[in-house]
N, C-alpha and C positions, 0 to 999 in steps of 0.2 A: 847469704842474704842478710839485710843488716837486722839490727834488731828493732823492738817495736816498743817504745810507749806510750801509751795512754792514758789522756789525761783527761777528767769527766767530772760532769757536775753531779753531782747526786741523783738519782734516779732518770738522768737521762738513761741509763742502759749500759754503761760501761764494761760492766763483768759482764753483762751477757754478749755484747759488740767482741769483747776481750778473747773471751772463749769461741765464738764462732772464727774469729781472724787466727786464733790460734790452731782448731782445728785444721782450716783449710789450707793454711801453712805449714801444720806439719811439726811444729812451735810448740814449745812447753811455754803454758800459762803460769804466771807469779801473779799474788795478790798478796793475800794475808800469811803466804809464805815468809812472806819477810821477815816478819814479827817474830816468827818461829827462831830465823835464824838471828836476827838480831838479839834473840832472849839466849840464845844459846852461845853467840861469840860474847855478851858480856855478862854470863853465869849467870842471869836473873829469870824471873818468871813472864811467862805473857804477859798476864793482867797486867805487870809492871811499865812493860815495855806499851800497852796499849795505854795506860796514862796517862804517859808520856806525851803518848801523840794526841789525845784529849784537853790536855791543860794547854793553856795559850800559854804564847810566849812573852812573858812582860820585858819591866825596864830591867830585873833585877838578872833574868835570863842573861839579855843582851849584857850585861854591864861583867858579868862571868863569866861569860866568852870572850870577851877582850882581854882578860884580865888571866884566865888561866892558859899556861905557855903548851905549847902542841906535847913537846916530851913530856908532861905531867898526863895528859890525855894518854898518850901511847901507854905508859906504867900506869896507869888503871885498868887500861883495857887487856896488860899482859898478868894483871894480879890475879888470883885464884879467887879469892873473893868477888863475888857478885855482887856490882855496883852499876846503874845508867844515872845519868841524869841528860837532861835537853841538850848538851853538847858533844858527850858523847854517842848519844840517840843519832843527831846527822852526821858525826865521824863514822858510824857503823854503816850508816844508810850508801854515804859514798862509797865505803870501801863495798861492801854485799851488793848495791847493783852496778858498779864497775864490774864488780868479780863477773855478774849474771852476765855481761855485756860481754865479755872476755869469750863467755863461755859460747854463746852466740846462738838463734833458734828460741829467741824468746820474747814471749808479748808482757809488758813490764804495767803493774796499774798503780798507778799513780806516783803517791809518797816522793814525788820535788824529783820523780829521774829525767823531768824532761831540761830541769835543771844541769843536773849531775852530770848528765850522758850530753850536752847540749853542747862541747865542740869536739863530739866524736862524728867521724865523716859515717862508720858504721851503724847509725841509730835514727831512725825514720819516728817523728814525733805527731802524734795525732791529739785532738781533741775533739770530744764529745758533748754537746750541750743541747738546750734543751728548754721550751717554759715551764716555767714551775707547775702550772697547772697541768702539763702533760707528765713534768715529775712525779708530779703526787699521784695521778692517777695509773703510770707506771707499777708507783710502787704497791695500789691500791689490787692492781691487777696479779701481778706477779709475786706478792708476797702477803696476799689475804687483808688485808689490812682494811680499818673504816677509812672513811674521808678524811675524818679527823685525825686518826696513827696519823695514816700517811705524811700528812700536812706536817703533822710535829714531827716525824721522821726525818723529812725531808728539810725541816728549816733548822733542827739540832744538827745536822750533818754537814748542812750550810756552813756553819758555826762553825765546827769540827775543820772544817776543809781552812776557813780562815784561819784557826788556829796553828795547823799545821804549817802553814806556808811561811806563818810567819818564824817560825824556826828555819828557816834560810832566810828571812831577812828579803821577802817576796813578796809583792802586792800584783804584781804584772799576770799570772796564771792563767788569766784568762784571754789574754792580749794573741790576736791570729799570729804576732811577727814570731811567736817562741817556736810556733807550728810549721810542716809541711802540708799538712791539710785539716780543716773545720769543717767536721758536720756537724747538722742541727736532724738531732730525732725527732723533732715535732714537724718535721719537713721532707724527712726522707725515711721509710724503714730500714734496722737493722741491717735485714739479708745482705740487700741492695747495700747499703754502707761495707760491709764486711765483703763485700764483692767488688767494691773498688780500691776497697783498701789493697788488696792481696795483688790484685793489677798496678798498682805503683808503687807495691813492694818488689814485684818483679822485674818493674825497669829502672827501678833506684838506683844511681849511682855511688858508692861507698868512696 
């Protein structure tokens, strides 16, 4: 069966949508695994690799991704020395959820794979959203939070998602065409979401 990513706005429910689609599939769930591995194929630490994906991507980003040639990236990523910066951060990302997709039997969260994985026949793309006010109170519910966390959680992570994206050089994220199917959690529960997902994974065509 093919594989799965998901792609979500903050506090609509993702990880929890993630993990139920992955149980009932049978599926290893990937989230924050990534991080792990991407710290580990380029010798560095988490925290490192997690600041990466917190700092936007500016002009100076862009203009040193044009400018450094693919075999200087490859001979960084084969040094012993531990080193990332924002281009080799998405050189790791394609190669690590290619690899997951290889491996197959997996629900993928977020981090640009609907990008990555986007003209593989084997990979079924979802997205998750959601209004903010059902966000925050999401996040108010399920993760202890005041009104106020919540609110600041959910519009820092906002931010975050924008930043992210834009290290693949992405504005569209949110746009249904990337998709095979959009749900809205302020419209439909979970369960019920994760119980149709699994029905048009099983007649998916690869």
């Amino acid at each position: 069966m093919p594989v799965v990513t998901l792609s979500r706005q903050f506090g609509a429910g993702g990880r929890t949508l993630g993990k139920m689609v992955a149980e009932t599939l049978g599926y290893d769930f990937v989230d924050e695994e990534i991080i792990q591995l991407v710290a580990k194929k380029a010798r560095v630490s988490t925290n490192w690799v997690e600041s990466i994906e917190k700092e936007a991507g500016g002009q100076l980003s862009k203009y040193m991704t044009r400018l450094i040639p693919r075999g200087f990236i490859d001979m960084i990523l084969d040094d012993k020395r531990g080193y990332i910066d924002e281009v080799i951060y998405v050189d790791l990302l394609h190669k690590i959820i290619s690899r997951l997709a290889d491996e197959g039997n997996v629900v993928i969260i977020g981090r640009g794979s609907q990008y990555i994985l986007r003209d593989r026949k084997d990979a079924f793309h979802v997205l998750l959203v959601a209004e903010k006010a059902d966000r925050v109170k999401f996040m108010e519910t399920h993760y202890d939070l005041s009104p106020k966390e919540a609110n600041t959680v959910v519009s820092r992570q906002d931010k975050r998602r924008v930043n992210l994206y834009r290290k693949f050089g992405k504005e569209d994220y949110d746009r249904p065409y990337l998709y095979h199917v959009v749900f809205n959690s302020s419209k439909q529960d979970l369960e019920q979401t994760a119980r149709i997902v699994k029905k048009l994974i099983s007649t998916h065509k690869s």
